[in-house]
C-alpha positions in Angstrom: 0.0 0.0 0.0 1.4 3.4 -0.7 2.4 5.6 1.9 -0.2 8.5 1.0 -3.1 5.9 0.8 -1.7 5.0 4.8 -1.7 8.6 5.4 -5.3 9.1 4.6 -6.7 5.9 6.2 -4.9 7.3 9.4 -6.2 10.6 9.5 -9.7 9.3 8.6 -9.2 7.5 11.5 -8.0 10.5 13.8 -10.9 12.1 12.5 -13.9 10.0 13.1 -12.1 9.3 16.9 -11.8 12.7 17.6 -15.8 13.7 16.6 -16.5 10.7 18.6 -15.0 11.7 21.7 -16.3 15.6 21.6 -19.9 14.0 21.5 -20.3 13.6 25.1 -23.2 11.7 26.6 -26.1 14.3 28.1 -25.1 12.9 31.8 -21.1 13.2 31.1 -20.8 16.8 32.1 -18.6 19.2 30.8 -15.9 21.4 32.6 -18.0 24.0 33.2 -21.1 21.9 34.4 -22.9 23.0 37.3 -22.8 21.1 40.4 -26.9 19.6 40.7 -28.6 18.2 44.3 -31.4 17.0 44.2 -33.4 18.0 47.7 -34.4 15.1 50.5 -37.9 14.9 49.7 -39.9 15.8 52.8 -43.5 16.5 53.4 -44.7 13.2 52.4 -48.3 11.9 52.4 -50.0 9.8 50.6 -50.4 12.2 47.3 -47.6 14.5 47.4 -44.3 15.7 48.6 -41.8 18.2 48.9 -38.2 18.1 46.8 -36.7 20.2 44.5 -32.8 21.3 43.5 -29.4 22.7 44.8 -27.4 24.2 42.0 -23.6 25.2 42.1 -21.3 26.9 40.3 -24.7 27.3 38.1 -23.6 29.7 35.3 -25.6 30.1 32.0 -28.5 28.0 33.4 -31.1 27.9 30.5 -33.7 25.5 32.3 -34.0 23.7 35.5 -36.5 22.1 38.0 -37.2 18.1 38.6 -38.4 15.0 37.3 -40.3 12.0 39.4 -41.7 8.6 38.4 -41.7 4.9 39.5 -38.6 3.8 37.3 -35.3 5.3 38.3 -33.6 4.5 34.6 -36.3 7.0 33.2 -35.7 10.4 34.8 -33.8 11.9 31.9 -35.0 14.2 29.5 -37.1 14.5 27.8 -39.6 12.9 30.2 -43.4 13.7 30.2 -43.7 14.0 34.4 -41.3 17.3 34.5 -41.6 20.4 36.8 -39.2 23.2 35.1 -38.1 26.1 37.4 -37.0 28.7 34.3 -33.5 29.7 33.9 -31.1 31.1 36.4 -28.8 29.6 39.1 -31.3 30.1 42.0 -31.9 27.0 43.9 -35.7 25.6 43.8 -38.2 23.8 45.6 -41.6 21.8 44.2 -44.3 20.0 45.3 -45.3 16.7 43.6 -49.1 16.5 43.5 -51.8 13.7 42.8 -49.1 10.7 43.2 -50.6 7.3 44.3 -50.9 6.1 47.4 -48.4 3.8 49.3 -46.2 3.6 46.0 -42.5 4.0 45.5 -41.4 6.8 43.6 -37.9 8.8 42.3 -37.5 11.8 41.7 -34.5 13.6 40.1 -33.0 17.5 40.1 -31.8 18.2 36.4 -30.5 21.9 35.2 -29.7 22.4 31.5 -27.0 24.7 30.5 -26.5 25.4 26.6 -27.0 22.0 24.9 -25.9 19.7 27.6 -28.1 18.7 30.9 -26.4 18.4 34.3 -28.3 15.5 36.3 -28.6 15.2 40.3 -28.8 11.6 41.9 -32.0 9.8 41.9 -33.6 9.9 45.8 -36.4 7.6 46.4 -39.4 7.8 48.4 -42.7 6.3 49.3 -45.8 8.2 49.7 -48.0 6.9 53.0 -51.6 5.4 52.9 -55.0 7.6 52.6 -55.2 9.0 55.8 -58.5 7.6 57.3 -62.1 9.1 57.5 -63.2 8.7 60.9 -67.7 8.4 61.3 -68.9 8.9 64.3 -72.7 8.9 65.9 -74.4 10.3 68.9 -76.4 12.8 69.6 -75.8 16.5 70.0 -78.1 18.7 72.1 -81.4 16.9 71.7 -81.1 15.6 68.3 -79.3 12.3 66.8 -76.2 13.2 64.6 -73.0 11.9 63.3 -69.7 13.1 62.5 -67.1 12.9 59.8 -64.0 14.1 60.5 -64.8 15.9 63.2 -68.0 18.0 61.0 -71.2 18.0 62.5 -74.0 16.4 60.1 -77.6 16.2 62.0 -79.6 13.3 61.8 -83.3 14.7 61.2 -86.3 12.8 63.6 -84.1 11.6 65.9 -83.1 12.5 69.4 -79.7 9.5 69.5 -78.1 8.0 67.3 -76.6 4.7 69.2 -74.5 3.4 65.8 -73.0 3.8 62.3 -71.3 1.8 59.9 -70.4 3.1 56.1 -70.4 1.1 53.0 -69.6 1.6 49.6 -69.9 5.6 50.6 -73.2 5.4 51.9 -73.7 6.4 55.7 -75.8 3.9 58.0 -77.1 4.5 61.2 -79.5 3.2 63.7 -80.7 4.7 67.0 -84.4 6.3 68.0 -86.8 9.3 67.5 -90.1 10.6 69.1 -93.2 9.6 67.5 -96.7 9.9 68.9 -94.7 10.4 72.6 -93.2 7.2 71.9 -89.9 6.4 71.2 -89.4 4.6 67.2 -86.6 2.5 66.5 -85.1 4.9 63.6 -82.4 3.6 60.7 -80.8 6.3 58.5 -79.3 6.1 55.1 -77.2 8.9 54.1 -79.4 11.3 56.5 -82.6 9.7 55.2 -85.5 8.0 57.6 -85.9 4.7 57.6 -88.4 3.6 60.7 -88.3 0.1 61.7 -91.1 0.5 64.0 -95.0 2.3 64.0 -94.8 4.2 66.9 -97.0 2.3 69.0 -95.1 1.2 71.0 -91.7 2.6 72.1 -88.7 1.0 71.0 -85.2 1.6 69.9 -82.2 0.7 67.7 -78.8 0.2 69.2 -76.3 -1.2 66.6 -76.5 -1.1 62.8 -74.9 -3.7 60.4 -74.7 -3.6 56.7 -74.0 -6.8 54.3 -74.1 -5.9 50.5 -78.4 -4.6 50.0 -78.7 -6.1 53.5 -79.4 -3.7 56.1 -79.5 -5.2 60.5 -80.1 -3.3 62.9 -80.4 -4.9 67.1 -82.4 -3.2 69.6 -85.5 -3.7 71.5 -89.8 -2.8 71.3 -91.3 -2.6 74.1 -94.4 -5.6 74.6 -97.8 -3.7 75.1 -95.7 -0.5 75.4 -94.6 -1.9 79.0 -91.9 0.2 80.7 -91.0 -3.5 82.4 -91.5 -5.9 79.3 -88.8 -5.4 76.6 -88.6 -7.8 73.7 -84.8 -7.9 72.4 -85.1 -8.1 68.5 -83.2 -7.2 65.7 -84.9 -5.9 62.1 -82.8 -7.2 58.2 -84.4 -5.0 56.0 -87.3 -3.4 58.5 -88.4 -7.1 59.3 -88.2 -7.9 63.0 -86.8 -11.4 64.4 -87.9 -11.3 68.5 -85.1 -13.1 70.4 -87.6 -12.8 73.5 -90.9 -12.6 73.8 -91.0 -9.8 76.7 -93.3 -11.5 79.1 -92.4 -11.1 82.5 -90.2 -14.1 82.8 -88.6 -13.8 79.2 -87.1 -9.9 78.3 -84.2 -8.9 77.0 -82.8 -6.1 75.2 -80.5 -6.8 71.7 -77.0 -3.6 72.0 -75.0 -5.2 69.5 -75.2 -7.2 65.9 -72.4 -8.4 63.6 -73.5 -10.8 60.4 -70.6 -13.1 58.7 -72.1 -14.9 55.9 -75.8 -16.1 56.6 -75.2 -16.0 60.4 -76.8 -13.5 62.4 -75.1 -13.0 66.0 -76.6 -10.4 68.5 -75.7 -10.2 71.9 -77.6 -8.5 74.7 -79.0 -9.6 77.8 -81.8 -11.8 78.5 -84.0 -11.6 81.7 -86.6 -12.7 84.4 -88.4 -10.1 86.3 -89.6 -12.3 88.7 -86.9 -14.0 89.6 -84.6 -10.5 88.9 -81.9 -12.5 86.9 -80.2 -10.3 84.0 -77.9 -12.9 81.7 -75.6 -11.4 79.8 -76.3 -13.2 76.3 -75.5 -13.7 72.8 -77.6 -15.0 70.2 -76.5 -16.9 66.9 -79.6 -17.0 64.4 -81.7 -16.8 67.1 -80.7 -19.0 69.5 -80.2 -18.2 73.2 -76.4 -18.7 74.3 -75.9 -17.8 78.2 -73.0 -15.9 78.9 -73.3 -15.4 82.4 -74.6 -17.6 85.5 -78.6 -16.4 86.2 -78.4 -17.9 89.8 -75.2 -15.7 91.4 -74.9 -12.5 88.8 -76.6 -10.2 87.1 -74.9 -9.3 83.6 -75.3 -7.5 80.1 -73.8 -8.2 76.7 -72.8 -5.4 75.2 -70.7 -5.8 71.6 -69.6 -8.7 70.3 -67.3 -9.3 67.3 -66.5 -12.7 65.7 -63.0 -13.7 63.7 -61.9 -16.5 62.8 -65.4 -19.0 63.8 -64.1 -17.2 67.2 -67.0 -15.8 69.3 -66.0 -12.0 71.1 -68.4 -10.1 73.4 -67.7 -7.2 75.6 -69.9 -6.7 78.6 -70.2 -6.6 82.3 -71.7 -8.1 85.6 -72.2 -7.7 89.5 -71.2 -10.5 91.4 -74.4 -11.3 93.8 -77.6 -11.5 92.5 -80.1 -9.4 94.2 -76.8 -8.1 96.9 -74.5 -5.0 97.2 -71.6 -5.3 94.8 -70.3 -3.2 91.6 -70.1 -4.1 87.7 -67.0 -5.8 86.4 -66.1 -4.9 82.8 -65.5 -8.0 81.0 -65.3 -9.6 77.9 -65.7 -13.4 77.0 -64.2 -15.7 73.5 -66.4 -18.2 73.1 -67.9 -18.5 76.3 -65.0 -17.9 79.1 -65.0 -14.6 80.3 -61.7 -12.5 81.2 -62.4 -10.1 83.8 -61.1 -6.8 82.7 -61.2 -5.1 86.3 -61.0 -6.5 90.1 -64.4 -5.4 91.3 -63.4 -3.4 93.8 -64.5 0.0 91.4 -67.3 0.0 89.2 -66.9 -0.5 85.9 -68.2 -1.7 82.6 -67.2 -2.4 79.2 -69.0 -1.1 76.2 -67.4 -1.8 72.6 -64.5 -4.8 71.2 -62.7 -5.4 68.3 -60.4 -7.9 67.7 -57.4 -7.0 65.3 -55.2 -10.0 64.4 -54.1 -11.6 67.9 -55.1 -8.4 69.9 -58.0 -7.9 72.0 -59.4 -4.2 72.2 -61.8 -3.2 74.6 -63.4 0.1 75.1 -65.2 1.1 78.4 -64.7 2.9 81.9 -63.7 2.4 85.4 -64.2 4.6 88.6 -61.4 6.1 90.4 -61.5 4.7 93.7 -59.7 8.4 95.0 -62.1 10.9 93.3 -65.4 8.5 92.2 -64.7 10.1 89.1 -65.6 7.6 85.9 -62.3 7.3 83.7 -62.4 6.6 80.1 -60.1 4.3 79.1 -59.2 1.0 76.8 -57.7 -2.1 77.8 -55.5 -3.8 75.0 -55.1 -8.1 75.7 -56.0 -6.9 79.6 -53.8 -3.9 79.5 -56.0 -0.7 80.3 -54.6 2.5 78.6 -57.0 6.0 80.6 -58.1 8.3 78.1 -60.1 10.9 79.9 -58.6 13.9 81.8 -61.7 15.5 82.8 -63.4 14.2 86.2 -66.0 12.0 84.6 -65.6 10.2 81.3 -66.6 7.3 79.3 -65.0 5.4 76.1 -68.1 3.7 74.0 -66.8 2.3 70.9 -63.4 1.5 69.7 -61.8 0.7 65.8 -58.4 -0.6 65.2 -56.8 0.0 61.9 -53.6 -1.0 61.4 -51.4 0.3 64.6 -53.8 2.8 65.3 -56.4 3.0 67.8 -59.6 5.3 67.9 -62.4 5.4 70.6 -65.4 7.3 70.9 -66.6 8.8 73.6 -67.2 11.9 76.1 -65.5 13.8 79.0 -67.3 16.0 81.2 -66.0 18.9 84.1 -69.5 18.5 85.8 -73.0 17.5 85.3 -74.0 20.6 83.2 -71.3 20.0 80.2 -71.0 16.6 78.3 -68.5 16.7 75.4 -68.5 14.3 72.4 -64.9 13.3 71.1 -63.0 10.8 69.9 -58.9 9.3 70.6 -56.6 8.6 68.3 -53.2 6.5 69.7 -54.9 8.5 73.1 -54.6 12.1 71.9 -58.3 13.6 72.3 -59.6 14.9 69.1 -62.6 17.6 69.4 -65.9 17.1 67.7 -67.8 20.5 66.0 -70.5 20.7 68.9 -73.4 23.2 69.1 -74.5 22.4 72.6 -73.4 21.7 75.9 -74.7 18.2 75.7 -73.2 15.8 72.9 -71.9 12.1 73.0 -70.5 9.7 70.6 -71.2 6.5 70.8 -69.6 4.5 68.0 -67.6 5.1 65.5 -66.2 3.4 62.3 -63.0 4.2 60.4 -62.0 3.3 56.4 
């Protein structure tokens, strides 16, 4: 080969490896690239956060701002989910908006400058779960309500509202109204009336329970409209099922419902006026199971939850029939009862919910010091005091996940009754417009 011919095959060569190495790759940056940080994000929830950029030596700075999505490899540009701060060397902060809930993410600081980009590192984060909506009912002043997020929504015809449960966005609840100077067992559906009795005689609705178009609801009518003969019932779809028959040797009164498949389980108490015996009780479609011993106590079922083929209810009892003595809060799993208290200070428990191995119970307990009533919870027999006030009461509790809210009330003295609720034991205010308002359940998604 000539000489000239190796000449030219040589410089070619020089050539094409000296335009190859000018073209540098957008993330190679050049002598004069600015130094980019991308910001620790901060602020998270569970649909947005707070990043943005730290810029050195930033000089000629035609764009800058951030890019954020699920794949790391894809935060160069150009990339469709951008935020772009305008030129200049200023540092910059932005906040991501409408992410998705409990996802990872990256996001990215970039800053252009002439025709080449200077990148920061990739920081990744996860947004948090939807923060829950927290339902409450009760009554505030003289009329049956319930809250969502702490807003006041009045119930209209009703004086209480003992319960509330919400399903597919539509808000249940179940408690009583005046009607012909009787009291009417009352169901609402998103603030509408739904009576489950006539009026004629007085009755009411304690706990509500929805399952897909079926509606429950547990309570009791009064036989004859008898002060002394309550027949414990519960209604599916405005239909009442009696669970006693309220003669004077067979009354009861249904507080609490919970349906898992076609089982129906109500618990209550059932009771004989002559012989005074109260049995704290639980029904399964219908049929009486006893609970407590009608020859030494007189007891009252007063939630129950089942899990698991596992029976839960929450109640209480006085040791001694027809003798001196105070209420034990308890609760019993199929059938044995764990005693929640000593019996040396009254006490009772009103709500449980079991969440995975852990018992929660929601109730009260006098202070043996003051006589005061104390709100509190006990978790697998542990009690945690919720109320600061001198007299206070926790009536419903719901577990989600590690975090723990009761309903309830606190009070100074008898002339002011304040509606509230605990989250992990912080007391949460409720919108009131009276100096009388309680809630009494509550239900969290």
């Amino acid at each position: 080969m000539e000489l000239k011919h190796i000449l030219i095959i040589a410089t070619c060569i020089c050539a094409l490896a000296t335009e190859q190495g000018c073209k540098k790759s957008p993330e190679t940056p050049s002598a004069n690239a600015p130094i980019v940080t991308t910001k620790p994000v901060t602020n998270i929830s569970s649909t947005s956060v707070v990043t943005g950029g730290e810029l050195v030596n930033a000089n000629n700075i035609t764009d800058k701002g951030i890019l954020w999505g699920t794949d790391s490899n894809l935060l160069k540009l150009p990339y469709s989910n951008k935020i772009s701060n305008g030129a200049g060397p200023s540092n910059f902060t932005d906040t991501l908006q409408n992410l998705l809930s409990a996802t990872t993410y990256y996001v990215r600081a970039y800053a252009m400058y002439g025709s080449e980009i200077a990148y920061g590192a990739a920081v990744k984060f996860i947004t948090l779960l939807p923060e829950p909506t927290v339902y409450l009912a009760g009554y505030n002043g003289s009329n049956a309500a319930y809250w969502k997020n702490g807003k006041l929504f009045p119930l209209p015809n009703g004086t209480y509202a003992h319960s509330i449960q919400v399903v597919g966005g539509d808000v249940y609840a179940a408690g009583e109204g005046f009607f012909n100077s009787n009291m009417r067992a009352l169901c609402w559906k998103n603030g509408i009336v739904v009576p489950l009795t006539n009026g004629t005689n007085s009755a009411v609705a304690y706990s509500i329970y929805v399952v897909g178009n079926d509606v429950y609801a547990a309570g009791y009518e009064l036989n004859n409209n008898d002060a002394n003969l309550p027949v414990a019932k519960y209604w599916k779809n405005g239909v009442a099922v009696p669970l006693t028959t309220g003669t004077a040797d067979n009354i009861g009164v249904a507080y609490s419902i919970y349906v898992v498949g076609s089982d129906v389980y109500v618990a209550g108490y059932k009771g004989n006026r002559y012989m005074g015996s109260y049995i704290a009780t639980y029904w399964k479609n219908g049929v009486a199971v006893p609970l407590s011993d009608s020859t030494s106590v007189i007891g009252s079922a007063q939630s129950i939850f089942v899990k698991n083929n596992d029976v839960y209810v929450a109640g209480r009892e006085k040791q001694g029939l027809g003798l001196g003595g105070v209420d034990v809060a308890k609760y019993w799993k199929n059938g044995t009862g764990i005693n929640l208290t000593n019996g040396i200070e009254w006490a009772g428990a009103n709500s449980i919910y079991v969440a995975g191995n852990d018992v929660y119970v929601a109730g009260y307990e006098d202070d043996g010091t003051t006589g005061y009533s104390i709100a509190k919870y006990w978790k697998n027999g542990t009690a945690f005091p919720l109320s600061t006030t001198p007299y206070g009461n926790a009536q419903s509790i719901y577990v989600i996940g590690n975090d723990v809210y009761v309903a309830g009330w606190e009070s100074e003295d008898a002339y002011y009754i304040k509606g509230k609720y605990w989250k992990n034991g912080v007391s949460i205010p409720l919108e009131i417009t009276s100096n009388f308002s309680i809630a009494v359940s509550n239900f969290v998604q």
